[in-house]
C-alpha positions as CSV (number, residue, x, y, z in Angstrom):
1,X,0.0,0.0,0.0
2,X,1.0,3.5,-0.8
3,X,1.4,6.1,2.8
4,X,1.9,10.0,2.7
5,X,4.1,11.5,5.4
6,X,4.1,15.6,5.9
7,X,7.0,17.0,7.5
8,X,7.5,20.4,8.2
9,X,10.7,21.8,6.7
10,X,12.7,24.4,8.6
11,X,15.0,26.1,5.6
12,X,17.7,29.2,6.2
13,X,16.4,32.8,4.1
14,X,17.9,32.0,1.5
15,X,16.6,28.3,1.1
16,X,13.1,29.7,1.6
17,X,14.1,32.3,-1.4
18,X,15.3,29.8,-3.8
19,X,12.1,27.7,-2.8
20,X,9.7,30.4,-3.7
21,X,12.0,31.0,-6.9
22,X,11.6,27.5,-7.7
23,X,7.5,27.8,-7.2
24,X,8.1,30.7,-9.1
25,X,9.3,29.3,-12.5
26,X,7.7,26.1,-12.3
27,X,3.7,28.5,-12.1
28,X,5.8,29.8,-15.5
29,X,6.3,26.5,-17.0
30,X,2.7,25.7,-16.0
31,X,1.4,28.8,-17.5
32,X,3.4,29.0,-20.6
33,X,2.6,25.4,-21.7
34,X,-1.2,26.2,-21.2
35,X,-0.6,29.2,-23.6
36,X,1.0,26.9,-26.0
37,X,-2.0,24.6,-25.7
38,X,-4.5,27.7,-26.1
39,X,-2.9,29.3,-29.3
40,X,-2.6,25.8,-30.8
41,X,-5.8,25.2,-30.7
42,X,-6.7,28.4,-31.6
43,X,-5.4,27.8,-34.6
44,X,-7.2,27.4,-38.0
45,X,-5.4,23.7,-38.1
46,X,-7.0,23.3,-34.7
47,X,-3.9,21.7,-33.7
48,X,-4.0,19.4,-30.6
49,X,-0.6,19.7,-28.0
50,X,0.2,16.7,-26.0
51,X,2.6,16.1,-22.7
52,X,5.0,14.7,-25.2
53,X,5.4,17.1,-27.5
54,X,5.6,19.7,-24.5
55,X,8.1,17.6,-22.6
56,X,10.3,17.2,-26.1
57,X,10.7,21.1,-25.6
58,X,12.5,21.2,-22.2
59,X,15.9,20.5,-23.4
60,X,15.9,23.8,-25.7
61,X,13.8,26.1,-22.8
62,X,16.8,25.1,-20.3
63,X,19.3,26.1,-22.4
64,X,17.7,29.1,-23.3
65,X,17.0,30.2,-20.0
66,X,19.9,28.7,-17.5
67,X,19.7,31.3,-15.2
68,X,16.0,29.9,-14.7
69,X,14.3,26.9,-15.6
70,X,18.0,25.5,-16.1
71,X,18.7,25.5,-12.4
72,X,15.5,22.9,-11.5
73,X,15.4,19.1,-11.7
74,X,14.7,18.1,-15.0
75,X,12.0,15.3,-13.8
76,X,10.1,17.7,-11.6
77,X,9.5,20.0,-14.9
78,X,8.1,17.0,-16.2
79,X,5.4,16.2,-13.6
80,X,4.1,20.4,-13.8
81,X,3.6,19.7,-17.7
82,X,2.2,16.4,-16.5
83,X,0.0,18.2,-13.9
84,X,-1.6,20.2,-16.8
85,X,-2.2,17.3,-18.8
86,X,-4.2,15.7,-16.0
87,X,-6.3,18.8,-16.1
88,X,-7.0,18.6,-19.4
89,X,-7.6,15.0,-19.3
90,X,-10.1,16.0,-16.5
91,X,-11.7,18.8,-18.4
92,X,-12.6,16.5,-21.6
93,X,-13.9,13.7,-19.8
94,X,-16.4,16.2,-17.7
95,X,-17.5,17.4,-21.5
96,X,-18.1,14.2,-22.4
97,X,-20.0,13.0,-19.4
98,X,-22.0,16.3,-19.3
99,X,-21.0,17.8,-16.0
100,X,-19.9,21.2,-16.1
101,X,-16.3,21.1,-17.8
102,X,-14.5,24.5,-16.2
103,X,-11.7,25.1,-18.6
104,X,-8.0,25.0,-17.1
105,X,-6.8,28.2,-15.7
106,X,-3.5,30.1,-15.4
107,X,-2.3,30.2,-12.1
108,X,-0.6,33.6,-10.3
109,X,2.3,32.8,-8.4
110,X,0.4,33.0,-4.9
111,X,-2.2,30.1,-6.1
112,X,1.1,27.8,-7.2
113,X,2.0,25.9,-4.1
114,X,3.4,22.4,-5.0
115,X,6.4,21.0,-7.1
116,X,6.6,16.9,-7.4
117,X,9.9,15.2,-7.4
118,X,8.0,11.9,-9.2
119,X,11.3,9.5,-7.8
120,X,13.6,10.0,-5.1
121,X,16.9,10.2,-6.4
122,X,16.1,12.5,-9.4
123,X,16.3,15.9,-8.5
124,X,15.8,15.5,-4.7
125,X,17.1,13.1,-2.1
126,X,15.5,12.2,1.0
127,X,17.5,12.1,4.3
128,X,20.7,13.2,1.9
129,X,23.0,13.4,5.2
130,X,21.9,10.2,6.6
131,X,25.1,10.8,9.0
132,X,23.6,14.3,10.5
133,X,21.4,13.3,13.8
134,X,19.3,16.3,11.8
135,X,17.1,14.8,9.0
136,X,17.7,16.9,5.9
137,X,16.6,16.7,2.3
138,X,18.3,17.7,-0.9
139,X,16.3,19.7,-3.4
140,X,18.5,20.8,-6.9
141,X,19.0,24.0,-6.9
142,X,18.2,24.5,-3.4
143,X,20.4,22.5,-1.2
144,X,20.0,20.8,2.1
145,X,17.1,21.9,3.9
146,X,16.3,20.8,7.4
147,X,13.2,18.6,8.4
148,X,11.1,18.4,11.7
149,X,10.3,14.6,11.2
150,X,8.6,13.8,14.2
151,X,7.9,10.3,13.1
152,X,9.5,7.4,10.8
153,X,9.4,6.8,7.5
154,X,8.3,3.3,6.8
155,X,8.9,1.6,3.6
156,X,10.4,2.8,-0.1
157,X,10.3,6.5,-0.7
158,X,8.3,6.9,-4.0
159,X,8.0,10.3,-4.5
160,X,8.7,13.7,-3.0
161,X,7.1,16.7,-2.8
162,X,7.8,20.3,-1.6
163,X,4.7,22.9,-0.6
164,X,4.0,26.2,0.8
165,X,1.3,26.6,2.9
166,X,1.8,30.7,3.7
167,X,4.6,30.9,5.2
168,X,5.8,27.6,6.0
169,X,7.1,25.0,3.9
170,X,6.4,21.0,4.3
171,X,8.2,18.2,2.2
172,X,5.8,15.2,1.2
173,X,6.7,11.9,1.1
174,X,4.8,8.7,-0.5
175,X,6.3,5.1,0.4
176,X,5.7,2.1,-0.3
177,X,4.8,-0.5,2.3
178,X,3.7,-3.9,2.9
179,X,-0.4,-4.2,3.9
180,X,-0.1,-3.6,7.5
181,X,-1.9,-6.0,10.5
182,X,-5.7,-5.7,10.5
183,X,-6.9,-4.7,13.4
184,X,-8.1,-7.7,16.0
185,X,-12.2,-8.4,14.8
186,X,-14.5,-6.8,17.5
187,X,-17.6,-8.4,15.9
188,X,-19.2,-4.9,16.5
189,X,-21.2,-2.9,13.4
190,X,-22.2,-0.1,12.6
191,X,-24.1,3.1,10.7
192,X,-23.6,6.8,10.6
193,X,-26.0,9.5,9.7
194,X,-23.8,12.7,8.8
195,X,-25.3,15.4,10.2
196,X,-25.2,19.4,11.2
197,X,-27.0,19.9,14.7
198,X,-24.7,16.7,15.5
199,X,-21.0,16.1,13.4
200,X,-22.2,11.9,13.4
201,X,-24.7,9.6,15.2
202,X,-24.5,6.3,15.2
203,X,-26.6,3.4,15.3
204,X,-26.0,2.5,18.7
205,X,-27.6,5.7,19.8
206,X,-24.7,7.8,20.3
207,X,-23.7,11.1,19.0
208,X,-20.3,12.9,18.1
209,X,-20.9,16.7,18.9
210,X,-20.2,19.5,16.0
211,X,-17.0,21.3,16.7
212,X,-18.1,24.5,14.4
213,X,-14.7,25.4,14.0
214,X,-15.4,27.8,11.0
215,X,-18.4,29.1,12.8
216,X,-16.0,29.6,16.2
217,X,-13.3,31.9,14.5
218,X,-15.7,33.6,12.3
219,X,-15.8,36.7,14.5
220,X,-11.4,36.9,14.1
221,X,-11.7,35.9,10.3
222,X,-14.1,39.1,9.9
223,X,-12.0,41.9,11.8
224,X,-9.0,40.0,10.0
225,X,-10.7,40.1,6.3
226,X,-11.7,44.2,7.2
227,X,-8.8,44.7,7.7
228,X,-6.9,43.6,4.9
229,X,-9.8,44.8,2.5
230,X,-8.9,48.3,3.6
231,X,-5.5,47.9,1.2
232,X,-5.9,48.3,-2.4
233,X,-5.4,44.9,-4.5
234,X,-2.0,44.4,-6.1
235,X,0.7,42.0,-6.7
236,X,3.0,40.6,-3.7
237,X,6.0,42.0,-4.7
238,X,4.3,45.6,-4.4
239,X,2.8,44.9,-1.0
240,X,3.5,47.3,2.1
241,X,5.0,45.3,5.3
242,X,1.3,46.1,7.1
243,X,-0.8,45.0,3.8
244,X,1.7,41.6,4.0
245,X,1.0,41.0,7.6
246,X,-3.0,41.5,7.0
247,X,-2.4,38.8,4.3
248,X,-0.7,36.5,6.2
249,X,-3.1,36.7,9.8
250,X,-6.1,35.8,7.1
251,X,-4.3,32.9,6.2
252,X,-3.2,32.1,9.7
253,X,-6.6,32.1,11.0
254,X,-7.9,30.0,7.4
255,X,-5.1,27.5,8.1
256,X,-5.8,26.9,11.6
257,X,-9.4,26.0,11.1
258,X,-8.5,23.8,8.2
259,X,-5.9,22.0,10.6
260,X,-8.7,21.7,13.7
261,X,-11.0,20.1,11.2
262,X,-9.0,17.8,9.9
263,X,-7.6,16.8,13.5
264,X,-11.3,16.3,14.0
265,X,-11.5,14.3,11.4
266,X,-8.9,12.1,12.0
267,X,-10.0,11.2,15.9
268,X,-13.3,10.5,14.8
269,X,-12.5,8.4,12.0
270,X,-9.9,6.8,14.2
271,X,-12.6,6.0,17.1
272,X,-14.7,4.6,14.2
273,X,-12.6,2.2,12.9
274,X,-11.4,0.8,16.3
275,X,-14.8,0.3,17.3
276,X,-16.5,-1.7,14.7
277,X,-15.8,-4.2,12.0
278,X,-18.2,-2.8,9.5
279,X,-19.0,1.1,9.2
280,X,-21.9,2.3,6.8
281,X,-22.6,5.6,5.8
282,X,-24.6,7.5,3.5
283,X,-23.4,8.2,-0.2
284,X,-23.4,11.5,0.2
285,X,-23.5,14.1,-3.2
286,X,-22.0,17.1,-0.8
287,X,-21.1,19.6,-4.2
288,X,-25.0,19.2,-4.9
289,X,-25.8,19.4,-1.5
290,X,-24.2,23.1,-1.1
291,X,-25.2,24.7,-4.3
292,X,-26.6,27.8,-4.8
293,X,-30.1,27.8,-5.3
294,X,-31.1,28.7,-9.4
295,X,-32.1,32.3,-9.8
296,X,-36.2,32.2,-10.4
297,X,-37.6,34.8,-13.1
298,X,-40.8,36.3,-12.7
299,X,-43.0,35.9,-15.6
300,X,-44.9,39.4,-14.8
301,X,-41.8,41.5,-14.7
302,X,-39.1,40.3,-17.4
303,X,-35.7,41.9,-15.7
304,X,-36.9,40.9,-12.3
305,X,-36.3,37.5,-9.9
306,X,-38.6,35.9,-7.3
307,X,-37.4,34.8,-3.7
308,X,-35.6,31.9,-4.3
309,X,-34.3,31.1,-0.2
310,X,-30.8,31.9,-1.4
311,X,-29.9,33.8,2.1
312,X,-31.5,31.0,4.1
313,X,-29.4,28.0,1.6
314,X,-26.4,29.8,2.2
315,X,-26.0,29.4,5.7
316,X,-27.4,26.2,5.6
317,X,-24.1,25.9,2.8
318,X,-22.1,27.2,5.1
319,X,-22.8,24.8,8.1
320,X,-22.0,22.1,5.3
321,X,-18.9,23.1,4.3
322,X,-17.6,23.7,7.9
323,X,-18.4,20.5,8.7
324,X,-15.9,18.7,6.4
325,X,-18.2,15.8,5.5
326,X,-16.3,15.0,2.5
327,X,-12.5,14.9,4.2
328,X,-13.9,13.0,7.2
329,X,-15.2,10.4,4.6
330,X,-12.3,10.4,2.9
331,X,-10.1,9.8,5.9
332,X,-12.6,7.1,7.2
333,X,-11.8,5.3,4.0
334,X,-8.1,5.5,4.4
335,X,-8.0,4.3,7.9
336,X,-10.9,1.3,7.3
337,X,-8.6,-0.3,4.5
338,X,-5.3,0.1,6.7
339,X,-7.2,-1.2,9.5
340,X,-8.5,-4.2,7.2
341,X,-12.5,-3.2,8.1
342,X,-14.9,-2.5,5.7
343,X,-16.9,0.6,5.0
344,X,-19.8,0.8,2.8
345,X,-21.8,3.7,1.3
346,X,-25.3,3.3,0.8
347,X,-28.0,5.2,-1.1
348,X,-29.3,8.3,1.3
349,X,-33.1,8.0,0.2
350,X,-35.7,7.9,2.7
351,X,-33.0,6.8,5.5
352,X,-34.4,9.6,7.5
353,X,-38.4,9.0,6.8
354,X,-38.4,5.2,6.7
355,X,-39.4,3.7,10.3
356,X,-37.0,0.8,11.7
357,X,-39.8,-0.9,13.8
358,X,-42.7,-1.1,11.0
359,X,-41.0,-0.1,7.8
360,X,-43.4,2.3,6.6
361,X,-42.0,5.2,4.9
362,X,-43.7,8.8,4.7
363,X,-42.5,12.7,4.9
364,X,-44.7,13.0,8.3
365,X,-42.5,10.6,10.1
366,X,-39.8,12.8,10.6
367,X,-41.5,15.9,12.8
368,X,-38.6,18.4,12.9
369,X,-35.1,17.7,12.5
370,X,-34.8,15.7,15.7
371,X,-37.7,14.1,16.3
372,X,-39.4,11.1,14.8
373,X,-42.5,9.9,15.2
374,X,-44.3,6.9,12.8
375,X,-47.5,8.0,11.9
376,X,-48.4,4.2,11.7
377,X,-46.9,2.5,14.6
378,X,-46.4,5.4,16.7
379,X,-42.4,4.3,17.3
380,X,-40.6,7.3,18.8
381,X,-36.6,8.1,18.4
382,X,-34.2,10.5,17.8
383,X,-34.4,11.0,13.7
384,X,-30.4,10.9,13.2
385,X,-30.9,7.6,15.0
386,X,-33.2,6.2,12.8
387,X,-31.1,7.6,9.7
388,X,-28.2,5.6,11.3
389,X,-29.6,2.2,11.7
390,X,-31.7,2.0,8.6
391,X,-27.9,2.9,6.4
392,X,-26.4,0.0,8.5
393,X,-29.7,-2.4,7.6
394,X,-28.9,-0.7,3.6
395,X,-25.3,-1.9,3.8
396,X,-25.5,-4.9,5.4
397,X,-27.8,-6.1,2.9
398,X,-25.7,-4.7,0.0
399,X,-23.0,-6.2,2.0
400,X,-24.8,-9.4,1.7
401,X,-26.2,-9.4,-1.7
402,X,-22.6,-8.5,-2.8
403,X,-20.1,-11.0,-0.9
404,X,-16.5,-10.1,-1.5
């Protein structure tokens, strides 16, 4: 199985310089190859460009420019055209299965975060002083830059790769291991109904609470956002040191809340997948879920809208989003198949409306968004509860109907 590691890299001024350079000219390489792509097509030939024929032109762009794309590895060059390919890739299959296809876009230098090292060894070499008690890593062009690796690396190094995340920089490491111990059997299932009042219940009758961590800093993230709107807008190299430092305590307070959720996450997933053999949850569509409701013309005045609820759906969207749903799934996942336990997503109709004791299914069952009540055999329970134990009843039997 393949495991990610994030360290957090501790590089001199001048490391930090070269690393933003190297950001820097790699968001170029990105952006002029999209050009390239753009003009081509453009073109009264309508000429298609491919990777290959993009990564055929390296050679000549480093020697044309030494001082610049000359100085960085080679193979990492590669994976940034290779990035843009998979966004192309990405952008014809969502024309061709009809979903909205959102054309690639150039990226500025502040929205360019990542360069992949796609093997260790080729432009990068992890623990490259192996005799320094101080874990380092060699990027070309940048040198040795310390790491805080506060835990062992396990397995073959695959691939490395450096980001920025404001102003700190992490190295990332995929290796290679061998399909860990499942966990001992605890003969113990289980179903979740995602919620917003409550983060999780389960089937068992138990309920994780909802952190609101968005919701919690919103009051800093507003005087934070004020102030930085009162600067004009311009690039980073023309910023003031007190327009950077509004910049930055936006980004500190965004990155904190993104780091409590997924700390959240992980606990909860981690709980989960201790506890029980078999988790089922509700196949969830959360980028429907949090759209904005479609604008509603009225037929008596042309140039005029009808209430739609767009300022009651977007709080509800914002509760959503804060939640993190779709990362705590995804993590859940991750752990389930280290942990050798299964998870299972299961359609999310009627869970919430269909009564465990008599099976009878109806919009009046569920009163309010905590209470349910069976208007046929009169059975009374929390409705999250009944959400949760009718997805485990779903995925046991599609558990059952589909035996591994």
């Amino acid at each position: 199985m393949i495991r990610a590691y994030k360290f957090l890299l501790r590089p001199t001024v001048r490391q930090a310089q070269a690393l933003s350079e190297m950001l820097r000219d790699h968001c170029s390489l990105y952006n002029g190859a999209l050009q390239e792509r753009r003009d081509a097509y453009r073109h009264p030939s309508k000429t298609s460009v491919r990777y290959g024929d993009q990564s055929a032109q390296l050679k000549e762009i480093r020697a044309f420019d030494p001082e610049r794309q000359g100085r960085w590895s080679f193979s990492s060059q590669q994976a940034t055209l290779r990035r843009l390919d998979k966004a192309f890739a990405a952008f014809f299959r969502r024309v061709t299965s009809g979903d909205t296809p959102g054309y690639p876009r150039f990226r500025g230098v502040s929205w360019f975060d990542t360069v992949d090292f796609p093997r260790d060894g080729d432009g990068c070499r992890w623990d490259s002083t192996p005799h320094d008690p101080t874990t380092r890593v060699r990027f070309q062009g940048v040198g040795h830059v310390k790491v805080n690796q506060h835990r062992p690396v396990a397995g073959h190094i695959k691939t490395v790769s450096v980001k920025r995340e404001g102003r700190k920089w992490f190295v990332v490491l995929t290796a290679e291991q061998d399909q860990p111990e499942p966990l001992p059997a605890t003969g113990s299932v289980a179903g979740i109904d995602l919620g917003i009042a409550n983060f999780l219940a389960d089937s068992n009758g138990e309920f994780v609470p909802n952190p609101r961590h968005g919701r919690k800093a919103a009051a800093k993230l507003d005087t934070a956002q004020q102030a930085l709107s009162r600067f004009p807008r311009c690039k980073a190299k023309d910023r003031t040191a007190n327009h950077q430092r509004a910049v930055d305590k936006v980004a500190q307070l965004h990155g904190k809340v993104r780091r409590q959720r997924l700390d959240h996450a992980h606990k909860t997933a981690l709980g989960l997948v201790r506890a029980h053999d078999v988790i089922a949850h509700e196949d969830l569509k959360i980028r429907n879920m949090s759209k904005t409701p479609a604008p509603k013309p009225d037929p008596d005045r042309p140039g005029t809208f009808l209430p739609n609820g767009a300022a009651a759906k977007a709080g509800l969207n914002t509760s959503v989003n804060d939640a993190g749903w779709g990362v705590f799934l995804t993590i859940l996942h991750a752990k389930a198949e280290s942990a050798g336990r299964e998870v299972i997503a299961v359609n999310p109709r009627n869970t919430s409306r269909t009564c465990p004791e008599c099976g009878h299914t109806a919009k009046e069952n569920r009163l309010t968004q905590e209470k349910f009540h069976c208007v046929s055999c009169g059975h009374h329970a929390h409705a999250d509860t009944v959400g949760a134990i009718n997805v485990l009843r779903a995925g046991l039997a599609r558990r059952d109907a589909n035996p591994a």
